[in-house]
KEKE-106320 format. One line per field, with one value per residue: residue number from 1; x, y, z of N, C-alpha, C in turn; residue in three letters. Coordinates in steps of 0.001 Angstrom, whole numbers, always signed. Layout:
N
seq	c(NUM | ...)
nx	c(X | ...)
ny	c(Y | ...)
nz	c(Z | ...)
cax	c(X | ...)
cay	c(Y | ...)
caz	c(Z | ...)
cx	c(X | ...)
cy	c(Y | ...)
cz	c(Z | ...)
type	c(ALA | ...)
***
This chain:
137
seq	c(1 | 2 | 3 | 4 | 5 | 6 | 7 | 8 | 9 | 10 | 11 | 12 | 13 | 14 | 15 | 16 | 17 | 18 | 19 | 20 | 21 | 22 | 23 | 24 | 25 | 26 | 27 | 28 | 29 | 30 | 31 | 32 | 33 | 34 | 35 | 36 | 37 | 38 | 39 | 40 | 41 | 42 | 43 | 44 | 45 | 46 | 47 | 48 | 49 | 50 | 51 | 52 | 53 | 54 | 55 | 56 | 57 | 58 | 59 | 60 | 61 | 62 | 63 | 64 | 65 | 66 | 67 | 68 | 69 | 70 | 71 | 72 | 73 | 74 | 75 | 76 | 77 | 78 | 79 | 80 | 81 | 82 | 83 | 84 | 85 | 86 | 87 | 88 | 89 | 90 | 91 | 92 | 93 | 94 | 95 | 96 | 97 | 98 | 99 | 100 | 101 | 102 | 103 | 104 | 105 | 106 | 107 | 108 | 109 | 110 | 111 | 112 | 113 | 114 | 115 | 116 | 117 | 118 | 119 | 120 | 121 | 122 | 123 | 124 | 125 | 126 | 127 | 128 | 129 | 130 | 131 | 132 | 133 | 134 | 135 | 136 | 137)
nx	c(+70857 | +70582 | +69324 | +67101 | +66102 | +66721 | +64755 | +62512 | +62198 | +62444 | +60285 | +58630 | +59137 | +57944 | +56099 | +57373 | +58784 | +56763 | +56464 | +58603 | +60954 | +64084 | +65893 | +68434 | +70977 | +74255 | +76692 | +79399 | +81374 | +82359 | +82451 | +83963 | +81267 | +79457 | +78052 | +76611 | +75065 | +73584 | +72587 | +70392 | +68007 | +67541 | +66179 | +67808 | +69973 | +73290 | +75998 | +79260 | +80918 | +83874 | +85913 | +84000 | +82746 | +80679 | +79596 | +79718 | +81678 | +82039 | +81666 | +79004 | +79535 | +78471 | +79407 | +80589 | +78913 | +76430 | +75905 | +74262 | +71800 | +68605 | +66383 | +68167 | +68580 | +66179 | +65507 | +67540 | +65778 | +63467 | +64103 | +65321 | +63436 | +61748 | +62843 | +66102 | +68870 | +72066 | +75610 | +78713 | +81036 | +83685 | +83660 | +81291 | +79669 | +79571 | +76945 | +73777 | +71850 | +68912 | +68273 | +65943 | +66281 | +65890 | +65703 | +67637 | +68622 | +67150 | +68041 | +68400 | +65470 | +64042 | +65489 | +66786 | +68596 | +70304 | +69701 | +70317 | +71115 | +69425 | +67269 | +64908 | +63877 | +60906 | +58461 | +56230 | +56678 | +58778 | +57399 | +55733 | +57064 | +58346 | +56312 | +55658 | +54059 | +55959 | +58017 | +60402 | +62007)
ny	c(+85433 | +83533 | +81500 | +81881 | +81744 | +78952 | +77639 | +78294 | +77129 | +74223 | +74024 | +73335 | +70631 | +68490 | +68324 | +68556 | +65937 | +64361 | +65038 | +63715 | +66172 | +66274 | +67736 | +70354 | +71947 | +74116 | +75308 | +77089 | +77120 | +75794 | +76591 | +75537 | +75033 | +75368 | +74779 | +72474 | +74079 | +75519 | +73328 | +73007 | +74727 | +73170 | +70977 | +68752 | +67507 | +68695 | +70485 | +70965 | +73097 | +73788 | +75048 | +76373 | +76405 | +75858 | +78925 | +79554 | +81307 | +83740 | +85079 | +86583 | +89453 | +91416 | +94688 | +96582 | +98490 | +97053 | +98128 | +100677 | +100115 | +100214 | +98131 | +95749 | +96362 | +96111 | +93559 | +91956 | +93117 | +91949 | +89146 | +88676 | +89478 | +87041 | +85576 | +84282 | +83899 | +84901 | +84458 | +85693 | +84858 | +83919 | +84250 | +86432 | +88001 | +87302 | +87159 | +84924 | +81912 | +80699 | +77720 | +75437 | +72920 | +70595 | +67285 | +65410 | +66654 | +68964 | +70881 | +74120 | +75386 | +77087 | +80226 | +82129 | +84664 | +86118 | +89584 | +91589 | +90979 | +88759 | +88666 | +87423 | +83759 | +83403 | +81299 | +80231 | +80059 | +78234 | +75827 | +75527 | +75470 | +73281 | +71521 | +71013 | +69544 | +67628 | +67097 | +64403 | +63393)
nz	c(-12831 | -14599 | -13164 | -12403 | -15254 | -15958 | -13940 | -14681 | -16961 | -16469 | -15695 | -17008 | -17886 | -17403 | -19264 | -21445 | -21056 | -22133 | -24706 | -25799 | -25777 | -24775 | -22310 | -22064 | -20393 | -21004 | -19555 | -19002 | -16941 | -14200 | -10869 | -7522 | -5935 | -7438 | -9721 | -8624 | -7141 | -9245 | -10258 | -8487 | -9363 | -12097 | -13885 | -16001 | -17676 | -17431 | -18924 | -18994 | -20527 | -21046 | -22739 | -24366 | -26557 | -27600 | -27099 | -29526 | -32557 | -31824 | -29206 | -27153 | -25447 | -22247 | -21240 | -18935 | -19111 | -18839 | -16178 | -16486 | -17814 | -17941 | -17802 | -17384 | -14643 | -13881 | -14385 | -12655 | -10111 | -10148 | -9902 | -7941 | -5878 | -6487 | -4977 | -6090 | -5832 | -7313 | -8246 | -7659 | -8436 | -10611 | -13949 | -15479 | -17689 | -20111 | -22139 | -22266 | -23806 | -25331 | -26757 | -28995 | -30181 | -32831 | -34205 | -35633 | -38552 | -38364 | -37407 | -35885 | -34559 | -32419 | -31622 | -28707 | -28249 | -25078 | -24986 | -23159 | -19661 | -17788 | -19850 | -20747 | -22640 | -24037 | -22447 | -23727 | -26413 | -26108 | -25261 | -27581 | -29547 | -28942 | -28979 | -31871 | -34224 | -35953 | -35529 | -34337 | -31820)
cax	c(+69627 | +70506 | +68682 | +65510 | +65273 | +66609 | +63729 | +61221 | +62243 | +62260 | +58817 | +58058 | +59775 | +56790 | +55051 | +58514 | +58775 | +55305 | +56796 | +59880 | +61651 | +65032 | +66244 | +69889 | +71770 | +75229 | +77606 | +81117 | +82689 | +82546 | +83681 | +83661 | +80374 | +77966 | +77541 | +75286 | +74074 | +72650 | +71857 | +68732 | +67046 | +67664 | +66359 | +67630 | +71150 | +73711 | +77117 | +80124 | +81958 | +85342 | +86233 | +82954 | +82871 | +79545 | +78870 | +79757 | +83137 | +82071 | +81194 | +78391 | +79635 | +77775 | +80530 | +80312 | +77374 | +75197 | +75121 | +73662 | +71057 | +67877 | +66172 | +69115 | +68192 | +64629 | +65330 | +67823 | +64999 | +62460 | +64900 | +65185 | +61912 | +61304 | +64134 | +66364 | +70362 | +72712 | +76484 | +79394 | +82517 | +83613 | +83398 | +80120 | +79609 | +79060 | +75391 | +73467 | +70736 | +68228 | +67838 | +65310 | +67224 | +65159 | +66576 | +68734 | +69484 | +66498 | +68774 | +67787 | +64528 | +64149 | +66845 | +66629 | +69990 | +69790 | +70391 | +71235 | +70960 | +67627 | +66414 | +64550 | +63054 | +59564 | +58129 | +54767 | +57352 | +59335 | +56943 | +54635 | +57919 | +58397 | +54729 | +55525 | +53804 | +56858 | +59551 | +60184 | +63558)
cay	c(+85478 | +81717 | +80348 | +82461 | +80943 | +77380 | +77288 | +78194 | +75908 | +73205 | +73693 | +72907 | +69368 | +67248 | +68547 | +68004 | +64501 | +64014 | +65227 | +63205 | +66151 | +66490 | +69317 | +70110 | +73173 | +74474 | +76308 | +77681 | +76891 | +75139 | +76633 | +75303 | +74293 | +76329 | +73710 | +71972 | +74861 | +75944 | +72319 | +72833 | +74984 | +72995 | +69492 | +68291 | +67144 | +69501 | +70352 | +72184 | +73533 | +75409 | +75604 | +77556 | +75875 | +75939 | +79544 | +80334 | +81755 | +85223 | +85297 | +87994 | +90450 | +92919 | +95020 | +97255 | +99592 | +96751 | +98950 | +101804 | +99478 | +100168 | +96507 | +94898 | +96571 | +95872 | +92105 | +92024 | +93530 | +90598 | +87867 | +89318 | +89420 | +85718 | +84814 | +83666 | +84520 | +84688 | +84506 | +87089 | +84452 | +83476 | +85330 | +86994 | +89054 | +86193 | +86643 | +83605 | +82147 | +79161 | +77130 | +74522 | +72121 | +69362 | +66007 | +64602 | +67639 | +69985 | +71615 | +74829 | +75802 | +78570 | +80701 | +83182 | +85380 | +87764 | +91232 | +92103 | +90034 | +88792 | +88845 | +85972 | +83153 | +83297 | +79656 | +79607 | +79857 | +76920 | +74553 | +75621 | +74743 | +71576 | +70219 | +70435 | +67144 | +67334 | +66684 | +63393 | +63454)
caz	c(-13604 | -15111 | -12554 | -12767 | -16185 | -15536 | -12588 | -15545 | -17772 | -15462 | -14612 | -18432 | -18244 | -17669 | -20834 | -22706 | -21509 | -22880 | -26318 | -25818 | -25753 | -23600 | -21572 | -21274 | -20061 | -21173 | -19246 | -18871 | -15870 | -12686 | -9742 | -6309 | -5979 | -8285 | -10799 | -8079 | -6786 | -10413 | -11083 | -7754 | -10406 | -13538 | -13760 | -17029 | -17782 | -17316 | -19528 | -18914 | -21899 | -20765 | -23771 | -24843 | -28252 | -27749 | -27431 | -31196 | -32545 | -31077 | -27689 | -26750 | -23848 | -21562 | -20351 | -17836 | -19691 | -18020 | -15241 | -16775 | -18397 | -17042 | -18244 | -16220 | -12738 | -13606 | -14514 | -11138 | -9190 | -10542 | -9739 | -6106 | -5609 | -6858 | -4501 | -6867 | -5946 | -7965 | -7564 | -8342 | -9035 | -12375 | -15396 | -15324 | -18510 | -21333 | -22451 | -22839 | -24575 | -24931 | -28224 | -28977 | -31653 | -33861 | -33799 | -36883 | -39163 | -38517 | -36688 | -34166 | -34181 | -31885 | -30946 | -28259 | -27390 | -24755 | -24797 | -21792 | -18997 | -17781 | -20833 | -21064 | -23269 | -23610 | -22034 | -23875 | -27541 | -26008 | -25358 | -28889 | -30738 | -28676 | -30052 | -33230 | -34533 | -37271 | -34669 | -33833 | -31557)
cx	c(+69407 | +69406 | +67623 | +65312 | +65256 | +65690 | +62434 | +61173 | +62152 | +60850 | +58048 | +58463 | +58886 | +56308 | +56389 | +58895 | +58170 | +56076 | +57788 | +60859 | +62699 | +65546 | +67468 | +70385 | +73812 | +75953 | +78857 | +82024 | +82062 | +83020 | +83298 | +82027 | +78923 | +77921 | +76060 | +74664 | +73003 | +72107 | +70218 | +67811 | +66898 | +66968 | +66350 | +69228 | +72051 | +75153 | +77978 | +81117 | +82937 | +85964 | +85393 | +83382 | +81478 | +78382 | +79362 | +81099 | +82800 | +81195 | +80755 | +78911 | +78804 | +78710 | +79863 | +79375 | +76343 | +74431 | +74270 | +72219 | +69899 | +66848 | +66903 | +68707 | +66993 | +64772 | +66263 | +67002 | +63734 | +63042 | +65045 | +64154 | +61608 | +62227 | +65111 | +68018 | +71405 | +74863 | +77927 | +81330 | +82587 | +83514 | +81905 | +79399 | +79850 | +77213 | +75163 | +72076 | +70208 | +67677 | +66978 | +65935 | +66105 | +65986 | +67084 | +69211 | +68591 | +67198 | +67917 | +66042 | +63665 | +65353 | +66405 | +68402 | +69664 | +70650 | +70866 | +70503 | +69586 | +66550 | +66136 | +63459 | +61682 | +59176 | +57083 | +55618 | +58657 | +58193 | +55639 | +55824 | +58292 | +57134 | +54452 | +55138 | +54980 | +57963 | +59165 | +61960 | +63679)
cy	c(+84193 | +81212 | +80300 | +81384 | +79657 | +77126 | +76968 | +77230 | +74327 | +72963 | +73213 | +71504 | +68197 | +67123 | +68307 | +66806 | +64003 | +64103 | +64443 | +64529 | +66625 | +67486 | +69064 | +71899 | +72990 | +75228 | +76438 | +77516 | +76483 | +75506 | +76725 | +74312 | +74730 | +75813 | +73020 | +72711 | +75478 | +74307 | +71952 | +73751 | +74411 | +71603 | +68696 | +67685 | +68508 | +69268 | +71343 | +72665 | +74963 | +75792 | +77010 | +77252 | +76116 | +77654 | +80420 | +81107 | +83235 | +85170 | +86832 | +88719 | +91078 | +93737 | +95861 | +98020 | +98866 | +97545 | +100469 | +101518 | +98983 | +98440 | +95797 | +95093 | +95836 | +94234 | +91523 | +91747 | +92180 | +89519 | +87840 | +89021 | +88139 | +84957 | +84040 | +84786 | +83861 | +84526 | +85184 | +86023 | +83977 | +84525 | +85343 | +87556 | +88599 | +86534 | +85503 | +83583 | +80590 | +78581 | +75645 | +73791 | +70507 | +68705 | +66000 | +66027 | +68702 | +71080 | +72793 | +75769 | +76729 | +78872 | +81962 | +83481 | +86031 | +88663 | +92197 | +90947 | +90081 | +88635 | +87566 | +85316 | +83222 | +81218 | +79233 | +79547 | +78744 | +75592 | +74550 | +75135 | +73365 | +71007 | +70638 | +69306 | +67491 | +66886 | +65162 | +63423 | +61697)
cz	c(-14391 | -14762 | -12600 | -14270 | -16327 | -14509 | -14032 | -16715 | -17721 | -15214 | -16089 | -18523 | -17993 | -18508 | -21507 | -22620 | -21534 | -24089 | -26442 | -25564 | -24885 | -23505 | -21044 | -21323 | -20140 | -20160 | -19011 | -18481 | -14966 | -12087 | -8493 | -6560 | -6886 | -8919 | -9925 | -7427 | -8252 | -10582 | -9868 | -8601 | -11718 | -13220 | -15218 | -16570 | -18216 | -17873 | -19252 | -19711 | -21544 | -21633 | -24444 | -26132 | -28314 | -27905 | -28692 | -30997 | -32086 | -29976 | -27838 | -25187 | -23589 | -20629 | -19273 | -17945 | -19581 | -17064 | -15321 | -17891 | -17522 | -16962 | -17147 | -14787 | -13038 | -13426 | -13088 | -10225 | -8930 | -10305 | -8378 | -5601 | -5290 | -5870 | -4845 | -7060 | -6841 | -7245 | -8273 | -8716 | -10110 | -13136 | -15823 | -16533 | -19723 | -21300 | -22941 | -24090 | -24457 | -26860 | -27952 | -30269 | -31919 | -33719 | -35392 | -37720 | -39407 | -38207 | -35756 | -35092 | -33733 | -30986 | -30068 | -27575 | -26624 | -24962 | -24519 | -20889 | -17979 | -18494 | -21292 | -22089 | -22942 | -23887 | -22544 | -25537 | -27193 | -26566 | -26819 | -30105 | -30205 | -29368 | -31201 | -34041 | -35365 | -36240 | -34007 | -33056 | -30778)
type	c(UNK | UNK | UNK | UNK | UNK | UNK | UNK | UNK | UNK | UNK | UNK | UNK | UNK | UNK | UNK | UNK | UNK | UNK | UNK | UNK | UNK | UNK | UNK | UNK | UNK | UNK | UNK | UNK | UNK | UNK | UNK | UNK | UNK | UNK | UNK | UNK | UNK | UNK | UNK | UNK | UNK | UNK | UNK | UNK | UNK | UNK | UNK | UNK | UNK | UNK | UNK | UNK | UNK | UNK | UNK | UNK | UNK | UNK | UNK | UNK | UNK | UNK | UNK | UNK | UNK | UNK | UNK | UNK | UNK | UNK | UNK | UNK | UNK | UNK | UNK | UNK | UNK | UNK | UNK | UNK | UNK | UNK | UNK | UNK | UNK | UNK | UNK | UNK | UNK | UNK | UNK | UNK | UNK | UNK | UNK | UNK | UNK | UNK | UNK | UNK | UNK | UNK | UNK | UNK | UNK | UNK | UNK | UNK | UNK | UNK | UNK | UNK | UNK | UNK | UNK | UNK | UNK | UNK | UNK | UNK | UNK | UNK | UNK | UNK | UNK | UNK | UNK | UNK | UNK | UNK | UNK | UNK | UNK | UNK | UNK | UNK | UNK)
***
């Protein structure tokens, strides 16, 4: 479901490098080759933190009561649809999230966690906090 939203966020990156501003994606692990398979939906600069310093001293789970989480099939079912596969190795069951961060010490901006998985940033509250005239990054 990453990719679903790294596709949509991607498709915002002409209007953000109008604003100046830059698009980078976090993630977890590398393995085999799914770094460059997630990086054909992303087109920003891409980071891999195995440590996971980055996702905060408490890591969000979705344990196994994903699957009884009707949202999740639905957001599945919508990712299917869109043709947009995903892939079952690695450690799966980290929720993510998408932050927009101000340059020098505005710090973050908008924060979206999800909730369960699928649960995605809204793209018209990205790019309305990217044209902020106050941000200069």
């Amino acid at each position: 479901l990453c990719r679903e939203e790294a596709a949509e966020l991607s498709s915002l990156k002409s209007q953000l490098q109008d604003l100046e501003v830059p698009l980078f994606a976090v993630v977890k692990e590398n393995l085999g080759k799914e770094l460059d398979s997630f990086k054909k939906y992303f087109s920003g600069k891409v980071y891999v933190d195995q440590q996971r310093k980055f996702y905060g001293p408490q890591e969000r789970w979705m344990l196994l009561s994903m699957l009884l989480r009707v949202g999740v099939w639905r957001n599945l079912w919508r990712a299917y649809r869109r043709g947009f596969r995903g892939n079952l190795r690695g450690e799966g069951l980290i929720l993510g999230g998408v932050f927009v961060i101000g340059p020098g010490d505005q710090g973050v901006l908008l924060e979206h966690r999800e909730k369960e998985f699928g649960d995605k940033v809204n793209m018209l509250a990205v790019l309305k906090t990217a044209q902020n005239k106050s941000l200069k990054y």
